[in-house]
C-alpha positions in Angstrom: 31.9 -3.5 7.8 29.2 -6.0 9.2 27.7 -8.1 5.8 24.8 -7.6 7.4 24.6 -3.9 7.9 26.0 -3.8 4.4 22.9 -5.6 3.6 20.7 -3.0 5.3 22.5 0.0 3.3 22.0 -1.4 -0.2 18.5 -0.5 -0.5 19.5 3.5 0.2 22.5 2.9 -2.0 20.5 1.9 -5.1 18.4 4.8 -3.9 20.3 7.3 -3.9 22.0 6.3 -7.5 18.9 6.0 -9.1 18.3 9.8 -7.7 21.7 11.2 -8.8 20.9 9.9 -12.4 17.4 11.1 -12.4 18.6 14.8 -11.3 20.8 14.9 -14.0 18.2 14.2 -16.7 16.2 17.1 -18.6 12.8 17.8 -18.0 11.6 16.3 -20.7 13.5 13.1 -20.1 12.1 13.1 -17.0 8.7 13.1 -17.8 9.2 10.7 -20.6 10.6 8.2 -18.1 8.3 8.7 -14.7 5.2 8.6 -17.4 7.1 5.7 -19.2 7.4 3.8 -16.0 3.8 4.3 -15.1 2.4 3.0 -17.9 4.6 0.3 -18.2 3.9 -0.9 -14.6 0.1 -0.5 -15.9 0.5 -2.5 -18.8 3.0 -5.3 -16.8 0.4 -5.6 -13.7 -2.5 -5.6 -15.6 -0.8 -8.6 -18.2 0.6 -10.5 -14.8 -3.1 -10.2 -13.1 -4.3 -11.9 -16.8 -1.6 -14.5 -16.9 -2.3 -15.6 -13.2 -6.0 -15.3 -13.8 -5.8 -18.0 -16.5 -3.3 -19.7 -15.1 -5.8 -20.7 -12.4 -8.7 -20.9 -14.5 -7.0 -23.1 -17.3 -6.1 -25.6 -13.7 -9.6 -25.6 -12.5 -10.6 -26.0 -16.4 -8.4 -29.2 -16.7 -9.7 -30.5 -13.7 -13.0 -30.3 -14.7 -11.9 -32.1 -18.2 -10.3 -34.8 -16.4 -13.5 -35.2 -14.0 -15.9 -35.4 -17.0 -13.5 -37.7 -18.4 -13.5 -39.7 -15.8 -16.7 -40.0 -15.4 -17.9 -40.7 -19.1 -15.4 -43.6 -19.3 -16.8 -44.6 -15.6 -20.9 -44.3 -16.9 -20.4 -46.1 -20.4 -18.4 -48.9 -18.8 -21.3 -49.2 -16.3 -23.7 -48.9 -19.5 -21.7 -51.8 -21.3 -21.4 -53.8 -18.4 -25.2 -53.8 -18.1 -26.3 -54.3 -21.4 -23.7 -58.0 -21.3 -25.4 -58.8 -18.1 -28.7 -58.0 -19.9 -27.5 -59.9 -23.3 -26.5 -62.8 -21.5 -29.8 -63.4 -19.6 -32.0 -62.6 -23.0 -30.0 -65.1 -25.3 -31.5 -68.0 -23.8 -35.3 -67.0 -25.5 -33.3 -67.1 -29.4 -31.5 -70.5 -29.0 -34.2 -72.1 -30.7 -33.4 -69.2 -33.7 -29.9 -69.8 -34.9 -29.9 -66.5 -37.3 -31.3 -64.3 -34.6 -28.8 -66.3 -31.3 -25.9 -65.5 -34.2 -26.7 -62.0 -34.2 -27.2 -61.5 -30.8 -23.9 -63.3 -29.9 -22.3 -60.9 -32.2 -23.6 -58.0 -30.7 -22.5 -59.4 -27.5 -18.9 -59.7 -28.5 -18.9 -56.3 -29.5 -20.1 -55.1 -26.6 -17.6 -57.2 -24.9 -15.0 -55.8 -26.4 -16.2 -52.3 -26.1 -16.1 -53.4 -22.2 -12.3 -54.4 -22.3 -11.0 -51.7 -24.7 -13.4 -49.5 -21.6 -11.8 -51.2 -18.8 -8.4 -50.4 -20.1 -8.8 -46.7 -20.6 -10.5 -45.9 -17.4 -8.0 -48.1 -15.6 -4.8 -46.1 -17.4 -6.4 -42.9 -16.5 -7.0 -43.5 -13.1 -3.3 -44.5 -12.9 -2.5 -41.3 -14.8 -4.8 -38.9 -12.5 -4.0 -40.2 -9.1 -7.2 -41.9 -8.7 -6.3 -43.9 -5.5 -9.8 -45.9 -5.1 -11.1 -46.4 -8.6 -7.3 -47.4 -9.7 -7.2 -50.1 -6.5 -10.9 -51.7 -7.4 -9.8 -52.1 -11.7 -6.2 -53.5 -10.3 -8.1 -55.7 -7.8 -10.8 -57.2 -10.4 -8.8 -57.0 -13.5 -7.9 -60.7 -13.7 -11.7 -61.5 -12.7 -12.9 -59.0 -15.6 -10.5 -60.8 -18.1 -11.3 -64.6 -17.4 -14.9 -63.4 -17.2 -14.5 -61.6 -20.3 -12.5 -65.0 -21.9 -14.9 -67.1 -20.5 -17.7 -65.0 -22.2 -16.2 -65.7 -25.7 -15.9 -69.1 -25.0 -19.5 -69.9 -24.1 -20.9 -67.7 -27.1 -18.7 -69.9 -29.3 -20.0 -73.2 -27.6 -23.5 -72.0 -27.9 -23.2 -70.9 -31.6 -22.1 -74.7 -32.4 -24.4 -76.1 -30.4 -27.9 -74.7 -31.9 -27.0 -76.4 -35.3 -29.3 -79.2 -33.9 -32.1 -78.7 -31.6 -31.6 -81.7 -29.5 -28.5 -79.5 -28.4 -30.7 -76.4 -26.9 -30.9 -77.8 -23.7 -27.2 -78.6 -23.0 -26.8 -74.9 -24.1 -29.2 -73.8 -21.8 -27.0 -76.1 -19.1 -23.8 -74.3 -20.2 -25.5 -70.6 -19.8 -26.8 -71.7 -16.2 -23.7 -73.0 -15.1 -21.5 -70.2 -16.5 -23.9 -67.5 -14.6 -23.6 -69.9 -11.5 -19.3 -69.9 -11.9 -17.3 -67.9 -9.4 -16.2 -66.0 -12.1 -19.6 -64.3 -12.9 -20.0 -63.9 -9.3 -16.8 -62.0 -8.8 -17.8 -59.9 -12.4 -21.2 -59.3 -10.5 -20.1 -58.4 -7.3 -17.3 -56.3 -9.4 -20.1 -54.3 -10.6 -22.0 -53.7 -7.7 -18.3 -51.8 -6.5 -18.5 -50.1 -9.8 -21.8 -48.8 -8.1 -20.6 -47.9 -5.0 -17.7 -45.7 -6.0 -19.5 -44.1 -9.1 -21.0 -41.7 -5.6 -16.7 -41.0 -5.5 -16.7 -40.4 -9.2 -19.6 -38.0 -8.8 -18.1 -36.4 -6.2 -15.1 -35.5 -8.0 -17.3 -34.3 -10.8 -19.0 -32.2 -8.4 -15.8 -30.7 -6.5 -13.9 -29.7 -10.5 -17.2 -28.1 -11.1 -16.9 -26.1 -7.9 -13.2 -25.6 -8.5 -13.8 -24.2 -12.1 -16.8 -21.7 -10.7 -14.2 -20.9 -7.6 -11.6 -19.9 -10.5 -13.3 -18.2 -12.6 -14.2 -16.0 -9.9 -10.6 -15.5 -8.5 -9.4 -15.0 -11.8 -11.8 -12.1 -12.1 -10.6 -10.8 -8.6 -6.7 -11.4 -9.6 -7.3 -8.7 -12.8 -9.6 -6.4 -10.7 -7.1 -6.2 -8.0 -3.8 -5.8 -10.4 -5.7 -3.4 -12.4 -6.3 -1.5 -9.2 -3.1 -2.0 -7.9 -0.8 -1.4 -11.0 -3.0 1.7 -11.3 -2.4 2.9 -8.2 1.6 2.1 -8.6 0.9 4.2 -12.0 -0.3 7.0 -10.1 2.0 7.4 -7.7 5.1 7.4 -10.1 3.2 10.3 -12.0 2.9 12.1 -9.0 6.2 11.7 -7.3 7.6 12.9 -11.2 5.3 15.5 -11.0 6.3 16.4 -7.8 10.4 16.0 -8.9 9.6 18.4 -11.8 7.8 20.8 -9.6 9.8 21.0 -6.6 12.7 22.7 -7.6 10.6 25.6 -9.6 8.4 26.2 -6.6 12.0 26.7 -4.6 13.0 29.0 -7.2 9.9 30.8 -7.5 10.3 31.1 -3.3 13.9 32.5 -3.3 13.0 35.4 -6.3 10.0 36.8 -3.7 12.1 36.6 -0.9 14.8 38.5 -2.5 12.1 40.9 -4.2 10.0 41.4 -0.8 13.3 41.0 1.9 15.6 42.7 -0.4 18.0 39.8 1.2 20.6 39.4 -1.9 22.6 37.1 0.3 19.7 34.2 -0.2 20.7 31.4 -3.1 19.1 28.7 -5.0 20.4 25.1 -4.1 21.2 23.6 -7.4 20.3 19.8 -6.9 19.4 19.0 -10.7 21.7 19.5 -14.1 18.3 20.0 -15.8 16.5 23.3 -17.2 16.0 24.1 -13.9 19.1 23.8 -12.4 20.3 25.9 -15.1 17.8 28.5 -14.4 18.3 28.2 -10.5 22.2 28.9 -11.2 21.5 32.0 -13.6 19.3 33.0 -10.7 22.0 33.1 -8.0 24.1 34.7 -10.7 21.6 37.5 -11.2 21.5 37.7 -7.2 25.2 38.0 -6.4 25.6 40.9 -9.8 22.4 42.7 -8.3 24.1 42.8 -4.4 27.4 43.4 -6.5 26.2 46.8 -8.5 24.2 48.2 -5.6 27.5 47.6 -3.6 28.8 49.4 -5.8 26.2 52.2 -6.4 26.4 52.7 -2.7 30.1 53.5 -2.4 29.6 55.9 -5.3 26.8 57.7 -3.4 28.4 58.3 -0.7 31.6 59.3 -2.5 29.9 62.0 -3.9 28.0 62.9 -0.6 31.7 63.3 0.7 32.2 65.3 -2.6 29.0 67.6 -1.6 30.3 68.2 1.2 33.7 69.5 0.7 32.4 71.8 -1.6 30.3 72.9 0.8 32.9 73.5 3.3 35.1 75.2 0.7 32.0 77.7 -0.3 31.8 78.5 3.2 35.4 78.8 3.9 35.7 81.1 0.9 32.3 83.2 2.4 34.2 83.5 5.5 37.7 84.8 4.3 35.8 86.9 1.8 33.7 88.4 4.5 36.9 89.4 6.6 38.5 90.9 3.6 35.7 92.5 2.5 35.1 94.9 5.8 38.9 96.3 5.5 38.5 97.0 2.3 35.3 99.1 2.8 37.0 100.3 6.0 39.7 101.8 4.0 37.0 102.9 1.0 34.8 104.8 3.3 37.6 107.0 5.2 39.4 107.4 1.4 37.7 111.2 1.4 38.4 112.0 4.8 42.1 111.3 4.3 42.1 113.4 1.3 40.6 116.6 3.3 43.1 115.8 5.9 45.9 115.8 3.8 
C-alpha cells in the first residue's frame, strides 16, 4: 500500500479503535469518561489560555523593566554628568577657602565616581539588551570618558595642593581654564550633548515597553476569554456526542418494540453494536422477539390442528346421521307392516 494513503487511513483507524473500545464500556463508564474528558479539556484549555496569557504578559512585563532600567541608569548618568560640569565651573569662587574647595573637591570625586561606576552599568546593559545605538556612542566615548574622568582627579589633586598659599590661586585658576579648554573636556562635552540626543531613543523605548505591556495585558485577557470559550465549547460537545452515544441505541430499541407491537412484524431485530446494558437489553429483546414469533408459530399450527379435528368430527356426525337415516326408514318400514303380516298370516 501507498505510505501515503496509509497516512490518510490512520486518522479513521484510530477512529474506529477508539469506537470499538468505547462500545464495549458500561454505561456508566461511559458517562464517567465523556464527562471526564469534558471537564478535563475545560480545566487543560482554560490552564493553557492562563499559561500563554502570562507568558506574554510576564515578556511585555520584562520589557518594560528593562526599558525603565535603561532609562534610570540613562537619566542619573545625565544628572551626574551635569552636576561635574556644574561642580567644576563653581569651584573656582572657594579657591580662596581651602576647607570649603576641600569639600567640594570631595564631593566632586564622588560624584565622579558615581559617573564611572554609572558609565559602566549602562554600557554592560546596553551590551546585554541589544541596545545597538546607546552601546556604539559608550564604546565610542569610553576612552574620552576615562581620560576625562583621570584627568578630573588629577586637577582636583593639583588644586587641593595649590590653595595652601594664596599666591597659588591664580595658577589654579590657570590649570581649571586650561583643563576646560583641553580636547578632552571638549570630547566629554560634545559626549554629553549625544547623551542628549539619544535620551529621545531611550524614551522611545520607554514609550513602546509601555505600549507593549498595555498591548499584553490585553491579549492576555483575550487568550483566557477565548480558551475559556473554546475549551467550553470542546466540553460541550463531548457531553453531547456521549449523550448522544448513550441515547442512541435506547431510542433504536424503543423504535423496534413499537414497530413490533403496532406492525406485529416479529421478523424485525435490534442491531447489537455495544457490550453495555444496552446491548444486553437489545439482545434479550431480539430473544423475546424470535420466542414470541416462535410460540405463535406454534399456537397457529395447533389451531388449525384442531380446526382439522372439528371438522372430522363433523363429517363423522354427519356420516353417522346419514347411515342412521337409511337404516332407520327400513326398520320403520318393516315396524309399520309388522300387524298386517300378522292378519295375513
Amino acid at each position: 500500500m501507498n505510505p501515503l494513503s496509509e497516512l490518510k487511513h490512520l486518522p479513521e483507524h484510530y477512529y474506529n479503535l477508539v469506537k470499538r473500545v468505547f462500545h464495549q464500556l458500561s454505561i456508566r463508564q461511559k458517562i464517567i469518561l465523556g464527562y471526564g474528558l469534558s471537564l478535563g479539556v475545560a480545566v487543560l484549555g482554560t490552564t493553557a489560555g492562563l499559561l500563554i496569557g502570562r507568558s506574554h504578559y510576564q515578556q511585555a512585563r520584562y520589557q518594560m523593566i528593562m526599558a525603565d532600567e535603561e532609562s534610570h541608569l540613562f537619566s542619573t548618568l545625565q544628572g551626574e554628568l551635569l552636576e561635574i560640569q556644574s561642580y567644576q565651573q563653581g569651584i573656582v569662587p572657594f579657591l580662596n577657602q581651602k576647607p570649603r574647595l576641600l569639600q567640594e573637591a570631595s564631593e566632586l570625586k564622588t560624584n565622579v565616581a558615581e559617573a564611572e561606576k554609572l558609565f559602566s552599568q549602562l554600557e554592560e546593559f546596553s551590551r546585554s539588551t541589544s541596545q545597538a545605538d546607546l552601546l556604539a556612542l559608550l564604546k565610542k566615548y569610553d576612552g574620552t570618558v576615562s581620560l576625562y574622568f583621570q584627568q578630573l582627579r588629577t586637577l582636583l589633586d593639583q588644586i587641593s595642593s595649590l590653595v595652601s598659599s594664596p599666591q597659588e590661586v591664580p595658577k589654579a585658576q590657570e590649570l581649571i581654564l586650561q583643563f576646560s579648554q583641553s580636547k578632552t573636556a571638549l570630547d566629554f562635552y560634545e559626549f554629553s550633548q549625544e547623551l542628549n540626543k539619544i535620551a529621545k531613543t531611550v524614551r522611545d523605548h520607554q514609550e513602546e515597553a509601555d505600549q507593549a505591556q498595555n498591548q499584553a495585558s490585553v491579549l492576555q485577557a483575550l487568550i483566557i476569554i477565548s480558551s475559556i470559550l473554546l475549551s467550553t465549547a470542546i466540553a460541550a460537545t463531548l457531553a453531547i456526542y456521549t449523550s448522544y452515544i448513550i441515547v442512541r441505541p435506547l431510542q433504536t430499541l424503543n423504535f423496534v418494540a413499537q414497530k413490533v407491537t403496532q406492525e406485529n412484524n416479529f421478523d424485525l431485530r435490534v442491531s447489537v453494536t455495544t457490550k453495555d446494558e444496552v446491548g444486553t437489553l437489545a439482545d434479550s429483546l431480539n430473544q423475546l422477539i424470535q420466542q414470541v414469533k416462535y410460540l405463535l408459530k406454534e399456537q397457529k399450527a395447533e389451531a388449525e390442528a384442531r380446526l382439522i379435528q372439528s371438522e372430522k368430527l363433523s363429517s363423522l356426525g354427519r356420516m353417522i346421521a346419514g347411515i342412521a337415516h337409511e337404516i332407520n326408514n327400513p326398520i320403520n318400514f318393516i315396524y309399520g307392516n309388522l300387524s298386517s303380516a300378522k292378519t295375513y298370516i
